[in-house]
N, C-alpha and C positions, 0 to 999 in steps of 0.2 A: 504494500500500500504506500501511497505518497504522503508524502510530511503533511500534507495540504488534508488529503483524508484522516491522517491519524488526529488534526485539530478538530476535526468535525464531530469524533468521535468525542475528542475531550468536551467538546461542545455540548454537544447531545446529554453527557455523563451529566455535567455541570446543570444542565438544562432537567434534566431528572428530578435531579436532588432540588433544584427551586419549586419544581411541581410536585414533592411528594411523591413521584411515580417508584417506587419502590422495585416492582417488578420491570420497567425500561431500564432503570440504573444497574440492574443485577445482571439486564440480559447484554450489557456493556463490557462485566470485568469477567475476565479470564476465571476459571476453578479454584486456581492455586494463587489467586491476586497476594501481593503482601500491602498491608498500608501501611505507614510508620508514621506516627506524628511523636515527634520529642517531648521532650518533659516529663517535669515531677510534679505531685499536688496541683493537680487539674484530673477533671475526671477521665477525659479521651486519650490522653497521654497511653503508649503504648504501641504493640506494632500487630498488628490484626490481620487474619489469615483467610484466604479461603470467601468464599461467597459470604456464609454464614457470620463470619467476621467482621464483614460489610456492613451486611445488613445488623450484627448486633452495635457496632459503634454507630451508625447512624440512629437507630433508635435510640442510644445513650445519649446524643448529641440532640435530639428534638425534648429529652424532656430533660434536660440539664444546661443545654445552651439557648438565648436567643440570639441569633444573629441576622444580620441584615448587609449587604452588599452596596454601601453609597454612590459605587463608579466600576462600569465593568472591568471584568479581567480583562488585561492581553495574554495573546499566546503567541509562545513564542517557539517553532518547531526546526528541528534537523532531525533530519531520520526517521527512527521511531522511537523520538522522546522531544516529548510538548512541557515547555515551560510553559504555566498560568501565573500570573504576577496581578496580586490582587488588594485589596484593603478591607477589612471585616471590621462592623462596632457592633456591642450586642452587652448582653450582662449574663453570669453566670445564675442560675435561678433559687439556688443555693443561698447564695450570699446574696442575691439582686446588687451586685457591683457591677460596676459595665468597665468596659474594654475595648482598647482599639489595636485591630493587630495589622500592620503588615506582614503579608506573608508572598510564598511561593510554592507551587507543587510541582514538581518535578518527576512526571507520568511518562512512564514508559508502556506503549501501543506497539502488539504484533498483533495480524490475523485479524484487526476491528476489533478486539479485546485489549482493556486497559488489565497489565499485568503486574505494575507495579506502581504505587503511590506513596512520594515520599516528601513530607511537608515539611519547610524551613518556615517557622513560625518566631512570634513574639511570647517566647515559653514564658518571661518571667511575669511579661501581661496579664498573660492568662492566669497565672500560679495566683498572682495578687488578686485578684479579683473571683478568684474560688477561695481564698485562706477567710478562716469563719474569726472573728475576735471574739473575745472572753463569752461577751455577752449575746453572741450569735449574730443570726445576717442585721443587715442593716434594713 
């Protein structure tokens, strides 16, 4: 596939997860996907396997994160690996602290399957805005 298809595909993934389409996002990543998002003390921190994987940190992420998107991604492709370069504000719902992260993901595309998903984030953003004080969320 072309650099140019494997954006479409990042496209489309991205385009899922804004719709909630659960089963188009799934029929996007590979068997064996890995996702890695960095971090400590935040909930999604960790690196997730498999369809099933997917689909459990994304669940984690609808009732532990809000987030919202104030200016599209770009993508940015060679081969078959699409950088998305994007900015996220939102609040942890935990603590209701909000947060603004710049970030990156850095997906690798064979075959129209996203195989691997690996996010350079604003870890310590995030950490602060999940950490509960004495007296609990705010």
């Amino acid at each position: 596939m072309s650099a140019q298809d494997n954006v479409q595909t990042v496209r489309d993934f991205f385009a899922a997860i804004g719709r909630g389409d659960k089963e188009g996002l799934l029929a996007l990543v590979a068997e064996d996907i890995e996702w890695i998002i960095p971090g400590e003390d935040w909930p999604l921190a960790g690196t997730h396997r498999g369809r099933n994987g997917v689909a459990d940190v994304l669940r984690k992420a609808s009732e532990e994160v809000e987030t919202t998107f104030p200016e599209p991604p770009e993508f940015v492709a060679q081969g078959d690996r699409v950088l998305v370069v994007g900015v996220a504000t939102g609040k942890i719902k935990a603590t209701n602290r909000t947060f603004r992260d710049d970030w990156v993901f850095a997906i690798t595309v064979r075959n129209g399957k996203l195989t691997k998903i690996r996010e350079y984030i604003d870890t310590q953003a995030l950490a602060r805005a999940s950490q509960m004080d004495a007296s609990g969320p705010r």
